[in-house]
matplotlib code that plots the C-alpha trace (Angstrom):
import matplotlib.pyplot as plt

x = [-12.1, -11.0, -12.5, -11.1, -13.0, -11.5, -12.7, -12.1, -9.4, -9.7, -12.5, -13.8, -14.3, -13.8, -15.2, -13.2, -9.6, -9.4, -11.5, -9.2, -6.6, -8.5, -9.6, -6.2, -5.0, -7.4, -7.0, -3.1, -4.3, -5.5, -8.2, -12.1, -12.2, -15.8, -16.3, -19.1, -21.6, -24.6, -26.4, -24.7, -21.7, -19.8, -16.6, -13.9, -12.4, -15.2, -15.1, -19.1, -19.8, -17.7, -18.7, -22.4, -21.3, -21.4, -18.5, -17.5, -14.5, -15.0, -17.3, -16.5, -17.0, -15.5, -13.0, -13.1, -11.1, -11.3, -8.4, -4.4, -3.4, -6.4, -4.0, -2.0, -5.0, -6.6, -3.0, -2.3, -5.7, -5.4, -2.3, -3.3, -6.7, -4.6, -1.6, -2.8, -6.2]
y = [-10.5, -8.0, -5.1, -1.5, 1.3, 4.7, 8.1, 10.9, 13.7, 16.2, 18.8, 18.3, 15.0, 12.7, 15.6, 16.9, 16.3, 14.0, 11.8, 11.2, 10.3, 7.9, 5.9, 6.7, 4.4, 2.4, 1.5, 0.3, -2.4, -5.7, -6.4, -5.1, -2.7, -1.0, 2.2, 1.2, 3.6, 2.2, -0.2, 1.7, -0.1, 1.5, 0.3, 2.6, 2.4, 4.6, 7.9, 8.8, 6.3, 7.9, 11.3, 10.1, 8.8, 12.4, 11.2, 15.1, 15.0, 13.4, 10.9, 7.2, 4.9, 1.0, 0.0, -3.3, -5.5, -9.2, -10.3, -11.2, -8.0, -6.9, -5.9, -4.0, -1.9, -1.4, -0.7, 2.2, 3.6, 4.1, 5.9, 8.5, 8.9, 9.4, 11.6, 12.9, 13.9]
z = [5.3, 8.3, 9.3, 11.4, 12.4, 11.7, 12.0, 9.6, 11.6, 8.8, 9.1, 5.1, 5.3, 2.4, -0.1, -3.7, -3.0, -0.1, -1.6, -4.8, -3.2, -0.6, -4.0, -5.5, -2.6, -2.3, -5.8, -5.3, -3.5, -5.4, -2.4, -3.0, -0.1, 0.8, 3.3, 6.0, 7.8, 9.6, 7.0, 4.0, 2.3, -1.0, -2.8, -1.8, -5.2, -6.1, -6.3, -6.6, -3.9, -1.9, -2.3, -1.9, 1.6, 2.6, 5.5, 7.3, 9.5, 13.3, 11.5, 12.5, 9.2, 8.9, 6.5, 5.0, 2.9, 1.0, -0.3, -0.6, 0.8, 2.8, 6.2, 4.0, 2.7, 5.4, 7.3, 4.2, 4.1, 8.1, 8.0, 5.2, 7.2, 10.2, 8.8, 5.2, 5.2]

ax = plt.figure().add_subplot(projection="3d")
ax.plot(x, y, z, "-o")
ax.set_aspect("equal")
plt.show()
């Protein structure tokens, strides 16, 4: 299980649009991956757990991932945080 913190650049947040395609992504990898914020944890293969999260852009959340390919999820969800969304 690893863990990286990343903070959302875009200023919607992980709302609508962004969101699909952060589960879309999420969803290519065979790892369970969960989105983190204070003592809240949702599957990030879910898209109405991760609208509940209510994450706006600047927030900080963790990413986390259990499995064979954990560092390549976590690795790919980064990079569209950082450069797609």
């Amino acid at each position: 299980m690893i863990s990286r913190d990343v903070t959302i650049k875009n200023s919607v947040g992980l709302h609508a649009r962004p969101a699909t395609f952060f589960i879309q992504k999420a969803n290519t990898y065979s790892s369970s991956i969960w989105i983190q914020k204070d003592d809240r944890r949702i599957s990030a293969k879910s898209l109405l757990g991760v609208l509940s999260m209510g994450i706006v852009g600047g927030m900080t959340v963790t990413l986390i991932a259990d499995g064979p390919d954990e560092t390549e999820a976590l690795n790919g969800l980064e990079e569209l945080v950082n450069n797609s969304l």
